[in-house]
C-alpha positions as CSV (number, residue, x, y, z in Angstrom):
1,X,0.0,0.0,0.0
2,X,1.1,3.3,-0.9
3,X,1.2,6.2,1.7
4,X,1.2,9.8,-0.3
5,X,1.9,11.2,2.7
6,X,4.5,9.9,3.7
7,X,7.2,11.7,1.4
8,X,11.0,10.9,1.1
9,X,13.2,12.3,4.5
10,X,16.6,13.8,3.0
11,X,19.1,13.9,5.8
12,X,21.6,16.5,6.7
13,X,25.0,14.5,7.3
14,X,27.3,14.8,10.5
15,X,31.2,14.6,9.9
16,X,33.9,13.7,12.5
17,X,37.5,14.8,12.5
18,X,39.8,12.1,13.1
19,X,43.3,10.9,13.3
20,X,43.7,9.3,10.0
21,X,41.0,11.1,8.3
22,X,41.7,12.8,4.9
23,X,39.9,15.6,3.0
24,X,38.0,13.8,0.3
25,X,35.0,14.2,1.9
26,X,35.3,17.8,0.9
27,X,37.0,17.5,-2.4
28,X,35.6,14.2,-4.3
29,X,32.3,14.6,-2.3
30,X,30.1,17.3,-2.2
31,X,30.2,18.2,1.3
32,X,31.5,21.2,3.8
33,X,33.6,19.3,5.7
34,X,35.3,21.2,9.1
35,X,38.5,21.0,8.2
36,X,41.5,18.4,7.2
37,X,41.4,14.4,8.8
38,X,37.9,14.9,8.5
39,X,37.7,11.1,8.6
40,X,33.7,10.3,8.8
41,X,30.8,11.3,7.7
42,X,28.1,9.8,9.8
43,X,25.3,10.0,6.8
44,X,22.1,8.6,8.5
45,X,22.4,8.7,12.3
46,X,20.4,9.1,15.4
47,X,22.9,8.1,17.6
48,X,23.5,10.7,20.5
49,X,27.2,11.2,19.3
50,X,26.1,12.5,15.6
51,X,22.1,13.2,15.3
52,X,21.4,13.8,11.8
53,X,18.6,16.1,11.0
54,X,16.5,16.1,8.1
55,X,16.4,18.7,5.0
56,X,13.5,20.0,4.0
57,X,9.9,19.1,3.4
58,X,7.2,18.8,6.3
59,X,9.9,17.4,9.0
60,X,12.6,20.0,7.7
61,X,15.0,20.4,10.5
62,X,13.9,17.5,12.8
63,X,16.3,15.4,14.2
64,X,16.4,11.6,13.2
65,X,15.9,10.7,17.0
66,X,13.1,13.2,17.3
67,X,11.6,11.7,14.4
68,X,11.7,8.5,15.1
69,X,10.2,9.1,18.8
70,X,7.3,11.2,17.9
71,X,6.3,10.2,14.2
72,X,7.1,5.7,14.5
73,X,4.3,5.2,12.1
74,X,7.2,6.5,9.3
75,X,8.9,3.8,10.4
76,X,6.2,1.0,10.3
77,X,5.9,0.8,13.9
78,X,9.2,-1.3,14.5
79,X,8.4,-1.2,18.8
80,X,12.4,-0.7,19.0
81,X,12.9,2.0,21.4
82,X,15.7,3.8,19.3
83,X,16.8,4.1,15.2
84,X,18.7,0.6,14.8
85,X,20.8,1.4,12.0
86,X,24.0,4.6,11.4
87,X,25.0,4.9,7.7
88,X,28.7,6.2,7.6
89,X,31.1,7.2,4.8
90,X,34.5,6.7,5.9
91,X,37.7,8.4,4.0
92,X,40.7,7.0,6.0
93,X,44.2,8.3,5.1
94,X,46.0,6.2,7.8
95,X,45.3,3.3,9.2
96,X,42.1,3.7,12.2
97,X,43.1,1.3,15.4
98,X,42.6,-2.4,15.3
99,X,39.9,-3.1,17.4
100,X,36.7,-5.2,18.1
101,X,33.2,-4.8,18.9
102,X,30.9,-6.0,21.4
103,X,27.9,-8.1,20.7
104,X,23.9,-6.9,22.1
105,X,24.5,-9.1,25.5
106,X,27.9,-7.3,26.1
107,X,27.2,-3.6,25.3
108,X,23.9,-4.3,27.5
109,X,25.4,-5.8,30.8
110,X,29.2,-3.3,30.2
111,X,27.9,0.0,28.2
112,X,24.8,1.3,29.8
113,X,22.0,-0.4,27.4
114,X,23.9,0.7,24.4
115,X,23.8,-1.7,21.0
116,X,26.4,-3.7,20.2
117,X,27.9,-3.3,16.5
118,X,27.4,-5.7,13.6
119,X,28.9,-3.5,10.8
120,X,29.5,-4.2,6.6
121,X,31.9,-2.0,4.4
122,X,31.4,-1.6,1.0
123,X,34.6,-0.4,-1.0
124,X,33.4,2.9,-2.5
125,X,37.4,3.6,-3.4
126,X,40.5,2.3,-2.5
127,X,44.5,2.5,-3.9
128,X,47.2,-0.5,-5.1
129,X,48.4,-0.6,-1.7
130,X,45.2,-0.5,0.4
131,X,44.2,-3.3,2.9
132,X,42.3,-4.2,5.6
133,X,42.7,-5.8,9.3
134,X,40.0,-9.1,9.1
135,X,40.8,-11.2,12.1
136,X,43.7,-13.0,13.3
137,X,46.2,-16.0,13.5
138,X,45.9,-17.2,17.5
139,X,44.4,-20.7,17.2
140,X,43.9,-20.4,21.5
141,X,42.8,-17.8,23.9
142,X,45.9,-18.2,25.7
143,X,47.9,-17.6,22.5
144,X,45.8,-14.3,21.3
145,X,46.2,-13.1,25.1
146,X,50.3,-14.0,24.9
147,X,50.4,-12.5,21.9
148,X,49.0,-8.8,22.3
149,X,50.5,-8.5,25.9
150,X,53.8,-9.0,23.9
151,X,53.0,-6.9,21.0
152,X,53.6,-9.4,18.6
153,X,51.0,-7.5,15.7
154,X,52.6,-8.7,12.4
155,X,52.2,-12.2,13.6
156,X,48.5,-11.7,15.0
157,X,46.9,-9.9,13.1
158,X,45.6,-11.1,9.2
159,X,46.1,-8.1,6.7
160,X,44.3,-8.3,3.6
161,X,43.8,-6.4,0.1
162,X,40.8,-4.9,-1.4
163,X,39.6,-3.4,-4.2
164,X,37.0,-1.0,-5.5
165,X,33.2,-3.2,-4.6
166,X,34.5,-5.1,-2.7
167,X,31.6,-5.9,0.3
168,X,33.3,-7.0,3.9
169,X,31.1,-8.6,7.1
170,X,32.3,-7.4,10.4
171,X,30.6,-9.4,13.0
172,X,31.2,-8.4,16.9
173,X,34.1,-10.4,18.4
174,X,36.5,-10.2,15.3
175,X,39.4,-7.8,15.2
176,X,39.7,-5.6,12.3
177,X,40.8,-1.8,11.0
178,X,40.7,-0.4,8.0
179,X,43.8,0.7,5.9
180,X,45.1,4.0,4.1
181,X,43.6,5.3,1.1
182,X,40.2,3.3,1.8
183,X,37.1,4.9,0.9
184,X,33.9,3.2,2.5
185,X,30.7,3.1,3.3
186,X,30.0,1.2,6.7
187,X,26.5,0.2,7.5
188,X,25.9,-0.4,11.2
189,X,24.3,-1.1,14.2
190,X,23.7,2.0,16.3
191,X,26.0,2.0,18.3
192,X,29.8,3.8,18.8
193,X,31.2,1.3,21.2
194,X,34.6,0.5,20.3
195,X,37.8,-1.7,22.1
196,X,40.8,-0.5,21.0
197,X,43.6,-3.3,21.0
198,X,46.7,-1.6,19.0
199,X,47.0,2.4,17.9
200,X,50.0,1.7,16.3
201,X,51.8,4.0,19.1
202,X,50.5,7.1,18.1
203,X,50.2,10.3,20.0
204,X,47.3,12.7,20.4
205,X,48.0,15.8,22.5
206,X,51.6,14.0,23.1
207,X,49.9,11.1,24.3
208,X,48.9,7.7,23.7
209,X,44.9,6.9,22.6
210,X,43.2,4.9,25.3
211,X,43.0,1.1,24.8
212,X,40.5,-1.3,26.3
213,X,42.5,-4.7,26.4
214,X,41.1,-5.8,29.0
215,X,37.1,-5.7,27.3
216,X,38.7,-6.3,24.0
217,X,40.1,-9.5,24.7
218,X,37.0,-11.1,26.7
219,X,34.8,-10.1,23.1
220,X,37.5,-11.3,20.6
221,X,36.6,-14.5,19.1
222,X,39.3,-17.5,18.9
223,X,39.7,-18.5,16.7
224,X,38.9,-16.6,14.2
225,X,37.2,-17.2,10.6
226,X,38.8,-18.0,7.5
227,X,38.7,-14.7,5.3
228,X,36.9,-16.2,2.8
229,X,34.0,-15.8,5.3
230,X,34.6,-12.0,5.7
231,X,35.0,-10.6,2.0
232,X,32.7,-11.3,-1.1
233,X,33.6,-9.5,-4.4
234,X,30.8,-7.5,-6.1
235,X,32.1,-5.6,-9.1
236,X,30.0,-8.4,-11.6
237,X,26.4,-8.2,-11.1
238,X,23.8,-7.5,-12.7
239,X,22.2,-3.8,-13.2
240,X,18.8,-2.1,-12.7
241,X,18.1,-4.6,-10.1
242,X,18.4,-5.3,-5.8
243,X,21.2,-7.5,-5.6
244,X,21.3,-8.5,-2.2
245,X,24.8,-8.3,-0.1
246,X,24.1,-9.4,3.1
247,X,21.5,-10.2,5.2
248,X,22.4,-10.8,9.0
249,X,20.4,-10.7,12.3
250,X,20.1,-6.7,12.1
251,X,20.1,-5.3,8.1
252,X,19.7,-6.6,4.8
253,X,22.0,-4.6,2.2
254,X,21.9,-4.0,-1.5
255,X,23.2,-2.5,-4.4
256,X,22.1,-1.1,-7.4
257,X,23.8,0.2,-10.5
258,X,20.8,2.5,-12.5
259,X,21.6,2.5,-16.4
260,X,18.0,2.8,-17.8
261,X,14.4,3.5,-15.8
262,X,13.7,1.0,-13.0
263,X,11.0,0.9,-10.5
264,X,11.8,-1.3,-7.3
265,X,9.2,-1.5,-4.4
266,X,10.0,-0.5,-1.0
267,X,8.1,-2.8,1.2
268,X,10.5,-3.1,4.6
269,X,9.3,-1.0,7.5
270,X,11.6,2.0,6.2
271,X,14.7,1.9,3.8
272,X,18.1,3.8,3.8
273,X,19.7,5.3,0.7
274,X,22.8,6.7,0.1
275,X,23.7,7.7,-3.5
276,X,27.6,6.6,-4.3
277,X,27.9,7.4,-7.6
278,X,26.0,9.3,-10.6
279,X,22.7,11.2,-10.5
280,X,19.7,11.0,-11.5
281,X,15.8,11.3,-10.3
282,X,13.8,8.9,-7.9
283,X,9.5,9.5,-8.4
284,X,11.1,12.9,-9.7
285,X,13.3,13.7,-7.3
286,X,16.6,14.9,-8.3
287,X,18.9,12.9,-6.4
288,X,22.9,13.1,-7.0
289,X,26.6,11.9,-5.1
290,X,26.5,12.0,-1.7
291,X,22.5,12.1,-1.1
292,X,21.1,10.2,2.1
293,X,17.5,10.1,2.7
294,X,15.6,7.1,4.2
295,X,12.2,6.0,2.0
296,X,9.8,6.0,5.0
297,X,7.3,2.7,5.6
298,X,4.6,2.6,2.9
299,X,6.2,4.5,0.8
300,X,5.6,2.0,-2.6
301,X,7.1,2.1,-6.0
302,X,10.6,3.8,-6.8
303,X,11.0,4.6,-9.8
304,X,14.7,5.8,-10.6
305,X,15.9,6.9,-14.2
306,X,19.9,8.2,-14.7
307,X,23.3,6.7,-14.3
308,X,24.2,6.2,-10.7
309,X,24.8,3.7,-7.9
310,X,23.0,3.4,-4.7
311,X,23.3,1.1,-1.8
312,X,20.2,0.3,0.3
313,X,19.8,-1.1,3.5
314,X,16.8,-2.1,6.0
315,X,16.9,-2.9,9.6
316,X,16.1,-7.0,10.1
317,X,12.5,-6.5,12.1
């Protein structure tokens, strides 16, 4: 069933300055970023730490918390008591800590109620020389403990190159980071809980970054899985159609290369876009790189015409 009323929600993106963040954000985007390592731009949010609002139209200027509290039926009524998904872009210049996640049951009992984070990455970019942090090479808990208490990262740690579409699973419990000259867009949980194991012994302010080994290591699963598990190429598939990457406890995520008019149907309880290449129009729309808007629930057939890329996602209710 169609809802008229319920029109598309553009959102007004949040970026975050960081230690290995870049400026092409600013300069191959089309964004006002604050300034140089501007690292992420947290795209669709609600999260206290970066609450998007939305741009224009009848909730112009509304936060996405706000929204989602006093207007649920544009979200089909999930019953969640918060927004359950944070669409980022990441530009990293350097190398971001290796770290790990907690699960739901963790972040509940250790982080005040707060999500844990099940995140993807999709390769929007990346350089001959860029590669990722997927897990690690300590078959016991005894070893991975032995192991980071003595430093030993070249031997732990499984480093891995990627290319341009390439689509990456980070479940809770595995170690990873992200590499130099990386563009990507992370879909997540809702959360910004993160266990720093290694900073590669860099100084902020002339000191170290807090680490959290002690969390880190209790949430780090041993052993780990084989890569094959984590990464699944995507540059071959088919255009003008929802080819489905993943689809996990929490979000379903897809792609979708536009070359001639297509009309999909949006039948989950809401659905996120972000535009990552190309423009064109959706029901008229003009839409273009670097767009975010969520199509709220009811919100029936999309029709898109132009020569762009979008990647969808939907929260698993």
């Amino acid at each position: 069933m169609n809802y008229p009323e319920h029109s598309i929600l553009f959102i007004n993106p949040v970026f975050k300055q960081m230690l290995w963040g870049g400026n092409r954000l600013g300069e191959d985007w089309p964004y006002q970023i604050p300034g140089d390592n501007t690292g992420e731009c947290w795209a669709i949010s609600a999260h206290p730490n970066g609450d998007c609002t939305v741009k224009g139209g009848k909730y112009d200027g509304y936060t996405l918390s706000e929204l989602w509290e006093k207007e649920p039926d544009l979200f089909g009524n999930t019953g969640l008591d918060r927004f359950p998904l944070l669409v980022k872009i990441i530009d990293a210049q350097g190398y971001s800590s290796i770290q790990v996640h907690p699960d739901d049951a963790y972040a509940k009992e250790h982080e005040n109620g707060s999500f844990g984070k099940m995140e993807c990455w999709y390769v929007l970019d990346s350089k001959e020389e860029s590669s990722l942090v997927v897990g690690h090479n300590a078959g016991t808990r005894e070893e991975l403990r032995e192991m980071v208490h003595k430093g030993e990262w070249k031997d732990l740690i499984r480093e891995v190159h990627v290319e341009k579409d390439d689509f990456i699973q980070i479940e809770p419990g595995t170690i990873h980071t992200f590499g130099g000259g990386l563009m990507i867009l992370e879909i997540q949980q809702n959360s910004d809980i993160t266990y720093r194991v290694y900073d590669f012994d860099r100084l902020t302010n002339g000191k170290p970054r807090e680490l959290h080994l002690d969390k880190a290591l209790e949430m780090i699963t041993v052993p780990a899985k084989p890569l094959e598990d984590y990464i699944k190429k995507t540059g071959v598939m088919p255009e003008n159609v929802m080819n489905l990457l993943i689809e996990c406890e929490y979000y379903r995520v897809w792609k979708l290369d536009v070359t001639k008019p297509v009309t999909i149907k949006q039948d989950q309880s809401f659905m996120l876009m972000s535009v990552t290449r190309g423009e064109g129009t959706l029901n008229g729309n003009e839409i273009k790189k670097g767009d975010h808007f969520i199509l709220p629930y009811g919100y029936g057939d999309v029709n898109l015409q132009g020569d762009m890329q979008l990647i969808a996602s939907a929260c698993n209710v």
